[in-house]
C-alpha positions as CSV (number, residue, x, y, z in Angstrom):
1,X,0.0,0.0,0.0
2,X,1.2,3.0,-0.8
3,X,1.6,6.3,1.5
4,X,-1.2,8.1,0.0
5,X,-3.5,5.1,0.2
6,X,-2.2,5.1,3.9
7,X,-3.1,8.9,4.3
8,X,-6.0,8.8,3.1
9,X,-7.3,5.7,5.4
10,X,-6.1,7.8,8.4
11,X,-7.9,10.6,7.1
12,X,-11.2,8.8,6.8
13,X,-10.6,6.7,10.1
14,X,-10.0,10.2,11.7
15,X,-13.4,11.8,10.1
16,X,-15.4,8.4,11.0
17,X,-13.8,9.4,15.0
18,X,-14.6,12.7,15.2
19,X,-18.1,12.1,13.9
20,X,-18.8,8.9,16.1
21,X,-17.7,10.8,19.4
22,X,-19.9,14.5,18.0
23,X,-22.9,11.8,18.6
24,X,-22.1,9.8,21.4
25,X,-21.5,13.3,23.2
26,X,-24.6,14.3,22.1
27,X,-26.5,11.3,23.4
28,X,-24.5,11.3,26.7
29,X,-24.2,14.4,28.4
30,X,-27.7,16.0,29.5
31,X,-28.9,19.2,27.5
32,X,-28.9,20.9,31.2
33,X,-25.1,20.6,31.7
34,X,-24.2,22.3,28.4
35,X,-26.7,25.4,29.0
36,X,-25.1,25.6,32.5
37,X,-21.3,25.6,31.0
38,X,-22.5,27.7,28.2
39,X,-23.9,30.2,30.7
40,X,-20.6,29.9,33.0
41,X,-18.7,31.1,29.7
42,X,-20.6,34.4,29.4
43,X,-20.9,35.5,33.0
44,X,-17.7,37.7,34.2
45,X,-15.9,36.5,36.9
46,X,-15.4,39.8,38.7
C-alpha cells in the first residue's frame, strides 16, 4: 500500500472518530449541563 493510500485511510478513520464521538456526546451528556457551562462562559468573573 502505498503512503497516499495510507493517508487517506487515516484521514477517513480520523473523520469516522470525530463524527462517532460528535454523537455519542450528544446522546451522553444531559442538555442541562451544556446550558449551565455555556452560561458559565458568558458571566464575568469579577
Amino acid at each position: 500500500m502505498n503512503a497516499g493510500a495510507r493517508l487517506g485511510l487515516y484521514g477517513i478513520g480520523l473523520v469516522v472518530a470525530f463524527v462517532a464521538a460528535y454523537f455519542i456526546a450528544g446522546a451522553v451528556v444531559p442538555a442541562e449541563f451544556v446550558a449551565d457551562w455555556t452560561q458559565q462562559a458568558h458571566t464575568p468573573s469579577h
